[in-house]
C-alpha atoms as a printed R data frame, in Angstrom:
    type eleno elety resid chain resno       x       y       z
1   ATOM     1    CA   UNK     A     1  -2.901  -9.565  11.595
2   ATOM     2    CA   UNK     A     2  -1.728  -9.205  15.331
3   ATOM     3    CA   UNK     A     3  -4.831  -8.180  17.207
4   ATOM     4    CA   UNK     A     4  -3.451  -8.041  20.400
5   ATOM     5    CA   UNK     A     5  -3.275  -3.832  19.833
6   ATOM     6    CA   UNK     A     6  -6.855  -3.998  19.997
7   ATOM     7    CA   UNK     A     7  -6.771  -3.534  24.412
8   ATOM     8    CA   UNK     A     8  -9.564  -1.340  25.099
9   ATOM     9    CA   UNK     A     9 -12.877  -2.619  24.745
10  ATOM    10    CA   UNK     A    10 -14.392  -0.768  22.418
11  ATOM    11    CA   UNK     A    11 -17.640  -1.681  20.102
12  ATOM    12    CA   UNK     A    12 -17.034  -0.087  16.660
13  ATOM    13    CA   UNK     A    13 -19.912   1.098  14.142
14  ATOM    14    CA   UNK     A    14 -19.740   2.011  10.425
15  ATOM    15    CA   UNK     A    15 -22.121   3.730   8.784
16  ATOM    16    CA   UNK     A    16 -21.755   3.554   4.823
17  ATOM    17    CA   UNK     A    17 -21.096   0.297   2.412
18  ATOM    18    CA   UNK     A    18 -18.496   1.578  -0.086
19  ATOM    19    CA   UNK     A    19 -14.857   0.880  -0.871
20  ATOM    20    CA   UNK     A    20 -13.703   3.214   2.159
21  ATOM    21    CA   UNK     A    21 -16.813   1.832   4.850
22  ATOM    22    CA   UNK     A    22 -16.238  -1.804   4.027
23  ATOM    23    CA   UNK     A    23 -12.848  -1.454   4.387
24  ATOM    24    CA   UNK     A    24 -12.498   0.125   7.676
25  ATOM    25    CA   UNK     A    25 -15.253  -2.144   8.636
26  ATOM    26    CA   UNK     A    26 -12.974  -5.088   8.066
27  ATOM    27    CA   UNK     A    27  -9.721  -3.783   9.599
28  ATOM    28    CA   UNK     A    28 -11.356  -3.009  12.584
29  ATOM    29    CA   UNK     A    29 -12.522  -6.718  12.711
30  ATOM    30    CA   UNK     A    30  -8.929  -7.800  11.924
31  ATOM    31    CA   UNK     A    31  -7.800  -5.670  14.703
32  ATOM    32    CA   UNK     A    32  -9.957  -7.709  17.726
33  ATOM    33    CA   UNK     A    33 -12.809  -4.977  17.476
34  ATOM    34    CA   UNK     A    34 -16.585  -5.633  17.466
35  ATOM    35    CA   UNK     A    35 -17.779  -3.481  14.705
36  ATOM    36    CA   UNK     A    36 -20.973  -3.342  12.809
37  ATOM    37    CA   UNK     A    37 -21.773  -1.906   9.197
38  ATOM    38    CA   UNK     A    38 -24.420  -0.249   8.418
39  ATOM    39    CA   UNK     A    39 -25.861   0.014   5.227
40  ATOM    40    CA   UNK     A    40 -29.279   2.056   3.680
41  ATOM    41    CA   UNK     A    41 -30.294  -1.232   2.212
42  ATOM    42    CA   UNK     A    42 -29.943  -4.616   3.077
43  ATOM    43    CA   UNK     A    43 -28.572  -5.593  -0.456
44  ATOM    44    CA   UNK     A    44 -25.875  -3.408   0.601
45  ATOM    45    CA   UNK     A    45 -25.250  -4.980   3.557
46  ATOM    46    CA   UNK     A    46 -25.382  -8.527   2.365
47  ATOM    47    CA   UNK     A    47 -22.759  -7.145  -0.643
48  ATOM    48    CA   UNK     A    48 -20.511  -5.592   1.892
49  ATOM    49    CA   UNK     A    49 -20.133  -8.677   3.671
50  ATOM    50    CA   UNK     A    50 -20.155 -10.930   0.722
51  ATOM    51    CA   UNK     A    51 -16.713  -8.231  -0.462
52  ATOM    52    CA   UNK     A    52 -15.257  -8.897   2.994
53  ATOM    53    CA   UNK     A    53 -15.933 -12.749   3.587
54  ATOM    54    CA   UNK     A    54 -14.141 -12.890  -0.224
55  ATOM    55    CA   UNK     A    55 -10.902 -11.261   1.167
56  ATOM    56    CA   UNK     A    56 -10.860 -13.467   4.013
57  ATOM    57    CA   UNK     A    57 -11.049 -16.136   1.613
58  ATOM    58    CA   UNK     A    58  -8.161 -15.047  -0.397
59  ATOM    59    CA   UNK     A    59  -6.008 -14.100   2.396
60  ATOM    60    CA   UNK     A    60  -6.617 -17.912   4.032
61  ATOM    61    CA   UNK     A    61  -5.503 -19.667   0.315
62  ATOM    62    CA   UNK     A    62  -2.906 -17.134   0.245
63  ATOM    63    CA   UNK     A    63  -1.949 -18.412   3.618
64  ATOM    64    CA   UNK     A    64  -1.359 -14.996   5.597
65  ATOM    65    CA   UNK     A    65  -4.403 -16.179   7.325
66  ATOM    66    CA   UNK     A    66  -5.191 -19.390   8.816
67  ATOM    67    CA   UNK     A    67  -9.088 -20.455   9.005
68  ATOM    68    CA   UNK     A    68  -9.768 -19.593  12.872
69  ATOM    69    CA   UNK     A    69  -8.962 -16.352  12.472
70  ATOM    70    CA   UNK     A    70 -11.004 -15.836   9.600
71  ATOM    71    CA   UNK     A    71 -13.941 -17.598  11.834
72  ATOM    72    CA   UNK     A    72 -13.338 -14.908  14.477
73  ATOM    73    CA   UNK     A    73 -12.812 -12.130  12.638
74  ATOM    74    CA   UNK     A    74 -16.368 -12.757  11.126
75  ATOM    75    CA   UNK     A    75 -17.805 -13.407  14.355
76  ATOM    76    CA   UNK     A    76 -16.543  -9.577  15.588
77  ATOM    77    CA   UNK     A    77 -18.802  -8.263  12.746
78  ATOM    78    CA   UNK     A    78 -22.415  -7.679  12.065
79  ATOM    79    CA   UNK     A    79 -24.208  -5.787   9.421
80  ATOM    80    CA   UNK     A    80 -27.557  -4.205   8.982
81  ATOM    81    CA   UNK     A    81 -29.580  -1.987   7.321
82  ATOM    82    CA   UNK     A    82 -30.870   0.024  10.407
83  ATOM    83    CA   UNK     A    83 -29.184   2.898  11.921
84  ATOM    84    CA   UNK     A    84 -30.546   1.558  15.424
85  ATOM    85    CA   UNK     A    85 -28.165  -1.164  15.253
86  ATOM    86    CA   UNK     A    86 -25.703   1.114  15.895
87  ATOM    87    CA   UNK     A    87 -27.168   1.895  19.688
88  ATOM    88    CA   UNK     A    88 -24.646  -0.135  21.764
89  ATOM    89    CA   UNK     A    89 -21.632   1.771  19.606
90  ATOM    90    CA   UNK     A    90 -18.659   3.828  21.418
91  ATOM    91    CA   UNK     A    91 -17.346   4.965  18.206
92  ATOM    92    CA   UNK     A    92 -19.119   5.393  15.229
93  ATOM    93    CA   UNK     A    93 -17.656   6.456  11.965
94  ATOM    94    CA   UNK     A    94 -19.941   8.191   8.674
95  ATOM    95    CA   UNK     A    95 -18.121   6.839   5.421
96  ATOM    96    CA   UNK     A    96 -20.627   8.112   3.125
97  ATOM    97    CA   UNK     A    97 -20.858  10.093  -0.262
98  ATOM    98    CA   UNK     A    98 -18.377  12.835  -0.075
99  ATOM    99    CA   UNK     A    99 -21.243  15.512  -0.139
100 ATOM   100    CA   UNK     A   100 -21.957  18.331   2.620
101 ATOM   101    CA   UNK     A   101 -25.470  17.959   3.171
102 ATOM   102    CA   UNK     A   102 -26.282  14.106   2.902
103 ATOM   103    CA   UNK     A   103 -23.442  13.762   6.004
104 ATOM   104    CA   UNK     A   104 -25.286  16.171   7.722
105 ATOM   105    CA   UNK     A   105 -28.243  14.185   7.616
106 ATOM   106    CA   UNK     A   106 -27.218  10.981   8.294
107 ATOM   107    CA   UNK     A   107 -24.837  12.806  11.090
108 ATOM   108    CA   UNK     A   108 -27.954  14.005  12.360
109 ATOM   109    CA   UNK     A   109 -29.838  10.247  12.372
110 ATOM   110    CA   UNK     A   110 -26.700   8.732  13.907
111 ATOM   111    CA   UNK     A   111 -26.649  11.240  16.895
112 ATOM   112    CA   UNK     A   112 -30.275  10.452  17.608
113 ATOM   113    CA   UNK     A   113 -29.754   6.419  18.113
114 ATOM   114    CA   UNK     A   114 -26.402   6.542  20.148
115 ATOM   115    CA   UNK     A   115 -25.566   6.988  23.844
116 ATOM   116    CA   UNK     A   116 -24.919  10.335  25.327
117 ATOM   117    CA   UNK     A   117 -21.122   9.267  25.704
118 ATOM   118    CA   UNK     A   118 -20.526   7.767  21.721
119 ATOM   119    CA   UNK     A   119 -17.886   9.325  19.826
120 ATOM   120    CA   UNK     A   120 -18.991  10.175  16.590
121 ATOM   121    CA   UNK     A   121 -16.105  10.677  13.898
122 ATOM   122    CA   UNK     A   122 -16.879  11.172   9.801
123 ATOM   123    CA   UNK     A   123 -14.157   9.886   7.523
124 ATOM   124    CA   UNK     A   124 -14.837  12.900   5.197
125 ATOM   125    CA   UNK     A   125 -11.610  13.768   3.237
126 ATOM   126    CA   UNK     A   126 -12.107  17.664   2.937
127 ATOM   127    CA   UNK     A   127 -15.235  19.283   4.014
128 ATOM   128    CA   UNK     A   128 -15.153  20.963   7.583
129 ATOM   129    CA   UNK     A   129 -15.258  18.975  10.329
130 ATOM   130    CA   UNK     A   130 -16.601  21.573  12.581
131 ATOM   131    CA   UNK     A   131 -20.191  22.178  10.245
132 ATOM   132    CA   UNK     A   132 -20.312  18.388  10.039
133 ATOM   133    CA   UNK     A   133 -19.773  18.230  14.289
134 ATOM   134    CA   UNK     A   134 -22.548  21.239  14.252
135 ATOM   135    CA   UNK     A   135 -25.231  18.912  12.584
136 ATOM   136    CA   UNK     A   136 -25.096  16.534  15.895
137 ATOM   137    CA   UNK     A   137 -26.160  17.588  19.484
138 ATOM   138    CA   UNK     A   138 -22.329  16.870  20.522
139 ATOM   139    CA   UNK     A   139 -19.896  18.764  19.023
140 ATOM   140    CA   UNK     A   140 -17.587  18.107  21.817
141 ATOM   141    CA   UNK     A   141 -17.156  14.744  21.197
142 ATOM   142    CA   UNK     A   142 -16.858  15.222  17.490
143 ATOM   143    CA   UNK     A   143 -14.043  14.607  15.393
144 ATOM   144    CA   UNK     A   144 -12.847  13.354  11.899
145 ATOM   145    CA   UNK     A   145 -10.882  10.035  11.228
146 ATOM   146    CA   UNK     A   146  -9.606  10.098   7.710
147 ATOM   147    CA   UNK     A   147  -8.560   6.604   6.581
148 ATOM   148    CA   UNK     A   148  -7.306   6.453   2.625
149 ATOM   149    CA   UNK     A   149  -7.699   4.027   0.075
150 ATOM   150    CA   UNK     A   150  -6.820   1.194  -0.097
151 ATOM   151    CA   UNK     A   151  -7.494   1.049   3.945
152 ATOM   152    CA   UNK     A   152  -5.779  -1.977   4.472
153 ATOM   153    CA   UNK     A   153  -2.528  -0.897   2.695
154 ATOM   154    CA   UNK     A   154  -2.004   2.661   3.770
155 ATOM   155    CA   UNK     A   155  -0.759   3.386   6.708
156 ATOM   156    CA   UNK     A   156  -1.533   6.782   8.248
157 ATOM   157    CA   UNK     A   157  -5.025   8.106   9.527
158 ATOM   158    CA   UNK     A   158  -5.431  11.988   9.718
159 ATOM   159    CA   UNK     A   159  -7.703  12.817  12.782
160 ATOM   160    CA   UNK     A   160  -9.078  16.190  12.344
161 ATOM   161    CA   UNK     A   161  -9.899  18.544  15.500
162 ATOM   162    CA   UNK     A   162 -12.896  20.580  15.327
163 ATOM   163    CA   UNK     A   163 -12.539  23.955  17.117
164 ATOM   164    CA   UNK     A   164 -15.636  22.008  19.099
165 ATOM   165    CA   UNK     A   165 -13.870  18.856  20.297
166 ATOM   166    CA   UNK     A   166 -11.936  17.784  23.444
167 ATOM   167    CA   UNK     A   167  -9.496  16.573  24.161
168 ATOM   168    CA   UNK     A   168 -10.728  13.703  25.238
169 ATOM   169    CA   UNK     A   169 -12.723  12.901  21.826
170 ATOM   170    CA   UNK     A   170  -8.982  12.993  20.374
171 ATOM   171    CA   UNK     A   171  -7.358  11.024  22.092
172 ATOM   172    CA   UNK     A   172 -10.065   8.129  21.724
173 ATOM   173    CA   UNK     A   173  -9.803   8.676  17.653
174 ATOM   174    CA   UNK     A   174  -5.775   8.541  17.961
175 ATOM   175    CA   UNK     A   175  -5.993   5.651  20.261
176 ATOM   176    CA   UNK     A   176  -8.317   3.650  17.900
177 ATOM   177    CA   UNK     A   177  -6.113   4.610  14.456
178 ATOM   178    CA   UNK     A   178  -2.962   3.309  16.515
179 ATOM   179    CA   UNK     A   179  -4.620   0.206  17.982
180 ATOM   180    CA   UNK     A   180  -5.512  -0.386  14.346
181 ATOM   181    CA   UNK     A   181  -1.522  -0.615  12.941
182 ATOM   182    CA   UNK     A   182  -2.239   2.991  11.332
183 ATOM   183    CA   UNK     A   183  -0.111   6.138  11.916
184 ATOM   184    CA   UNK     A   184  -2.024   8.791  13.165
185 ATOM   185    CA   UNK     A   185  -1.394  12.561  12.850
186 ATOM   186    CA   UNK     A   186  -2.995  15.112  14.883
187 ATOM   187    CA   UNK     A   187  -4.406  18.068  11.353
188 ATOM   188    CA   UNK     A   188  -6.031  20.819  12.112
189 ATOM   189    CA   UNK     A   189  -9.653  21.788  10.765
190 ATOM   190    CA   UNK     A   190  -8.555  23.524   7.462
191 ATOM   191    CA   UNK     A   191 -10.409  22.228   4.122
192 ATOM   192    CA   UNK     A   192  -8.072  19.233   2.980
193 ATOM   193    CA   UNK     A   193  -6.173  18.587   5.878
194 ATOM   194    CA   UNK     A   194  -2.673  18.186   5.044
195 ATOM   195    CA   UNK     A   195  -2.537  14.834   2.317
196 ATOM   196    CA   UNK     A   196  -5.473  16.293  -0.060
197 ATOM   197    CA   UNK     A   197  -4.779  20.081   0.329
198 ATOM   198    CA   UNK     A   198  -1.167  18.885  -1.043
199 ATOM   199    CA   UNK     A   199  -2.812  16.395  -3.546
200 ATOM   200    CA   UNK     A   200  -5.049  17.983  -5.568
201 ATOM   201    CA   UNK     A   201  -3.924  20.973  -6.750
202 ATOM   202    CA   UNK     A   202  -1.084  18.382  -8.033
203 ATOM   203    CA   UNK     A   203  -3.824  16.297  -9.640
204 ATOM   204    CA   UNK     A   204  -6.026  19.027 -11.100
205 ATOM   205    CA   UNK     A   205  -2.776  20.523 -12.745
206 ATOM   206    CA   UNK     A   206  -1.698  17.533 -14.462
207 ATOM   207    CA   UNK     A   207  -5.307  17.628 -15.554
208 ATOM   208    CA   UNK     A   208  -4.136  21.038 -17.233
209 ATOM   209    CA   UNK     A   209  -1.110  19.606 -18.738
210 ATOM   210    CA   UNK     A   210  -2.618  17.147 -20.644
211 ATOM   211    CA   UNK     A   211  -5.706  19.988 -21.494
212 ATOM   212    CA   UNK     A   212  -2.873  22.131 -23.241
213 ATOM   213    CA   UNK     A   213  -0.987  19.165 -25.369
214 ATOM   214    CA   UNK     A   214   2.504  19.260 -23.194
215 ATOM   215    CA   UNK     A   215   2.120  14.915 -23.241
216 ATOM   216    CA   UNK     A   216  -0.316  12.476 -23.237
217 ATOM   217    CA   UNK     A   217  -2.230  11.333 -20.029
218 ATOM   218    CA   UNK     A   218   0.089   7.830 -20.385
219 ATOM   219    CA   UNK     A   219   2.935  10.263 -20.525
220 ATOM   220    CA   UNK     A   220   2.051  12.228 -17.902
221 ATOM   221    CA   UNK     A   221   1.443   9.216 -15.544
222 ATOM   222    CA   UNK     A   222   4.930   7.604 -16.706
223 ATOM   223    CA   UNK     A   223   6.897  10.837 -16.198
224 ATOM   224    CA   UNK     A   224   5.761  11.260 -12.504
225 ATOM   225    CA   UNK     A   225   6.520   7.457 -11.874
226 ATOM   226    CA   UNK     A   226   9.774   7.373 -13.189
227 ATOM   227    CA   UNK     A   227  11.034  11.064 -12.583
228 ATOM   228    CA   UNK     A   228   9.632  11.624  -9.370
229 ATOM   229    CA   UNK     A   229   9.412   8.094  -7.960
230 ATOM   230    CA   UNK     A   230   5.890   7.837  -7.404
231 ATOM   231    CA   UNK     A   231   4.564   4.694  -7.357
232 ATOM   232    CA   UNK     A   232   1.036   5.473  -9.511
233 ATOM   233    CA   UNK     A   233   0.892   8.816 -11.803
234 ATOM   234    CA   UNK     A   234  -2.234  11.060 -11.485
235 ATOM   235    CA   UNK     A   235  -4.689  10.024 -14.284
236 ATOM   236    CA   UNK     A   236  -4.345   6.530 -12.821
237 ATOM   237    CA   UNK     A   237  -4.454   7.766  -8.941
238 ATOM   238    CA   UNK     A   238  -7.485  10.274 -10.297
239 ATOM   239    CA   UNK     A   239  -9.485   7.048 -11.552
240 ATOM   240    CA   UNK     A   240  -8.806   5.250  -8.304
241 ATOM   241    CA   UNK     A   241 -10.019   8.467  -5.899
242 ATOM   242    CA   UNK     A   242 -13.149   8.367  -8.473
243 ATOM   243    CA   UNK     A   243 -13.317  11.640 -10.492
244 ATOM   244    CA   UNK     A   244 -16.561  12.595  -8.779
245 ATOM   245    CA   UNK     A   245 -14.810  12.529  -5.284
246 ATOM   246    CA   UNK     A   246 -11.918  14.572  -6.745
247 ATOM   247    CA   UNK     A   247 -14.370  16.971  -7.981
248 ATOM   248    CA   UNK     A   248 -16.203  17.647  -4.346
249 ATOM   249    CA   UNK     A   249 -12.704  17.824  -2.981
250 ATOM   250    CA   UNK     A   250 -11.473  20.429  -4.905
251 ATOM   251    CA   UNK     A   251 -14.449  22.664  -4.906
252 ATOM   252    CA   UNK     A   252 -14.351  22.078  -1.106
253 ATOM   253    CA   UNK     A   253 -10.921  23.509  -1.327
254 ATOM   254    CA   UNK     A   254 -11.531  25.989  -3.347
255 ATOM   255    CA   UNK     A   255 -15.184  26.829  -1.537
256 ATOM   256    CA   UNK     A   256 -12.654  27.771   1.259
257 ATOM   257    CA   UNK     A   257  -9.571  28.880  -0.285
258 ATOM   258    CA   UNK     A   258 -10.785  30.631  -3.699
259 ATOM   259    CA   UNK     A   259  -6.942  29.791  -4.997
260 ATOM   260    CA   UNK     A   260  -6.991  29.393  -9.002
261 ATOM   261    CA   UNK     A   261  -5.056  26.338  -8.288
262 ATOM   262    CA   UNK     A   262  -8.216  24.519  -6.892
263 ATOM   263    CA   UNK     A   263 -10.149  25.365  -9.695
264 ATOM   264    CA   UNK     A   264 -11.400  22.043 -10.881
265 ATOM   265    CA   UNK     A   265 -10.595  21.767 -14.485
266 ATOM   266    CA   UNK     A   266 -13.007  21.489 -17.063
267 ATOM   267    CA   UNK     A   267 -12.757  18.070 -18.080
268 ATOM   268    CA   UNK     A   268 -12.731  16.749 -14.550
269 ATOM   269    CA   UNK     A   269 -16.341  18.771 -14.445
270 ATOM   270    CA   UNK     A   270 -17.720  17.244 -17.781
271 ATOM   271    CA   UNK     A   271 -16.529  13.706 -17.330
272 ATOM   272    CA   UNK     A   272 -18.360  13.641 -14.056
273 ATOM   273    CA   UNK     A   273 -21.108  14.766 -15.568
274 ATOM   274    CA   UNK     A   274 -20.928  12.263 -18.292
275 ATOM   275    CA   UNK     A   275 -21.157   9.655 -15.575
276 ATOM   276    CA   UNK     A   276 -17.020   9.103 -16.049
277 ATOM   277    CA   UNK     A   277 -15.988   8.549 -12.480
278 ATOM   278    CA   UNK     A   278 -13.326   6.468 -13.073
279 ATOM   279    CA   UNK     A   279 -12.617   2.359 -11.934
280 ATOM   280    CA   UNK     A   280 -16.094   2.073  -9.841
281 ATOM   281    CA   UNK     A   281 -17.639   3.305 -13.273
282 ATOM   282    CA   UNK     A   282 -15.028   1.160 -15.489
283 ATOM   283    CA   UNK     A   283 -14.462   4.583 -17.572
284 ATOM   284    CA   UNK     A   284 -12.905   7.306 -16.512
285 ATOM   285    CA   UNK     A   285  -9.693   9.148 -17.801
286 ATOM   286    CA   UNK     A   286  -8.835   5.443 -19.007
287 ATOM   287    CA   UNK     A   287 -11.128   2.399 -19.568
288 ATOM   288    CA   UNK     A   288 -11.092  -0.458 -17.405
C-alpha cells in the first residue's frame, strides 16, 4: 500500500482489540501512521498483534508486499494494555462493544489520559454521537469515524457530526479517512447514519420472510445475489455483522425512530440470547 497519503504527522490510537479495532489499527500502520492498540488485557493485545503480524505474513508470500515494508509497518505500531499509552495520541478512536454505556465509560477513561488538543472519534455504527461526545470533557472536538467490515476492503468511512463538534474536529476525521485510501462522507447525527439506517430494516425483514415460510434462508440469500446483484445475501451478511451487533443496531434505531420496521425480529432476539452470534461464535443463522 502507497503510504505516501499519510502527510500530516499524526500519532494514531485505538482503543478496542476486535475484528473492527485490529483492523483499523493495521491500515493506519499501512498508511505511514504511528498508531497504538489498546487492549483491556494484555492477552488481547499480544492476540491482536499476533492477527496482524499473520496478515503481513500472507500478504509478503502473496507478494503484494515485500518484507521491508512489512518491517516498517510493524515498527509504526505498538500495543498495550493501558489506556495511558494512549497519552502522546492526536486522534484516538473507541472500537469497542457496540453498547451505550460501556463507550461511555471507556470514552470517559480515554478523555482523562489525552492532551487538551486530542481528537477523540468512536467508530460506533448507530448510537448517537452527540451522548457518546457528552461523556468526555470535549464535545467540541468530538466526532464519529465509522469504518465497516472488512476495513481493509471497504472503501468509504462515514464521519458523523455531533451538533457539539467543529469544524475543525471534521475536517481532521475527513482528512485522516482520505489519507487512509477510504472515501469519506460527511452524515449527519441521526441513529444509523445513512449505510445502517438503509441496512437493517432490509436485514431484519428478510429475517421476516424466512419467519413466515415465503423461502428458505439459502433461498433468500441466493435470490438477493442473483436478482438484485448483491454480492452476499442477508443471512450470510447478518452472520458476518454478528447477530448481537445487528440486534443493538436495530433497537438503537428503533430507540430513536419507534418505526415497526426496526423492530428486531424475534429470532434475531432469541438466537442472541442463545449465544448464536453468528461467524465469531461459529453458529449463527448457519454453522461455520
Amino acid at each position: 500500500m502507497d503510504v505516501s497519503s499519510a502527510t500530516q504527522d499524526l500519532r494514531v490510537g485505538v482503543v478496542g482489540a476486535g475484528i473492527m479495532g485490529v483492523g483499523i489499527v493495521e491500515l493506519a500502520a499501512r498508511c505511514g501512521y504511528r498508531v497504538v492498540l489498546s487492549s483491556r488485557t494484555t492477552e488481547g493485545a499480544d492476540a491482536a498483534r499476533a492477527r496482524v503480524i499473520s496478515r503481513l505474513e500472507r500478504d509478503v508470500a502473496r507478494g503484494v508486499l515485500d518484507a521491508e515494508e512489512r518491517d516498517r509497518t510493524l515498527q509504526r505500531m505498538r500495543w498495550t494494555a493501558s489506556l495511558g499509552g494512549l497519552a502522546d495520541c492526536d486522534l484516538v478512536i473507541e472500537s469497542v462493544v457496540e453498547n451505550r454505556e460501556v463507550k461511555k465509560a471507556v470514552l470517559s477513561a480515554i478523555d482523562r489520559v489525552v492532551g487538551p488538543t486530542t481528537v477523540i472519534a468512536s467508530n460506533t455504527s448507530t448510537f448517537p454521537v452527540v451522548d457518546l461526545a457528552m461523556a468526555t470533557g470535549r464535545p467540541d472536538r468530538f466526532c464519529g469515524i465509522h469504518f465497516f467490515n472488512p476495513v481493509s476492503a471497504m472503501r468509504l468511512v462515514e464521519v458523523v457530526r455531533p451538533l457539539t463538534a467543529t469544524e475543525s474536529t471534521v475536517a481532521t476525521a475527513l482528512s485522516f479517512a482520505a489519507s487512509c485510501g477510504k472515501e469519506p462522507i460527511v452524515v449527519e447525527d441521526h441513529a444509523g447514519f445513512i449505510v445502517n439506517a438503509l441496512l437493517f430494516p432490509y436485514l431484519n425483514n428478510a429475517v421476516r420472510l424466512w419467519e413466515r415460510g415465503t423461502a428458505s434462508m439459502e433461498s433468500i440469500d441466493l435470490a438477493m445475489r442473483g436478482g438484485c446483484n448483491f454480492p452476499i445475501g442477508p443471512f450470510a451478511l447478518l452472520d458476518l455483522v454478528g447477530l448481537d451487533t445487528s440486534l443493538a443496531i436495530l433497537d438503537a434505531l428503533y430507540e430513536e425512530c419507534r418505526e415497526s420496521m426496526y423492530a428486531a425480529t424475534a429470532t434475531l432476539r432469541r438466537k442472541v440470547s442463545a449465544g448464536q452470534l453468528g461467524r465469531k461464535s461459529g453458529t449463527g443463522f448457519y454453522t461455520y
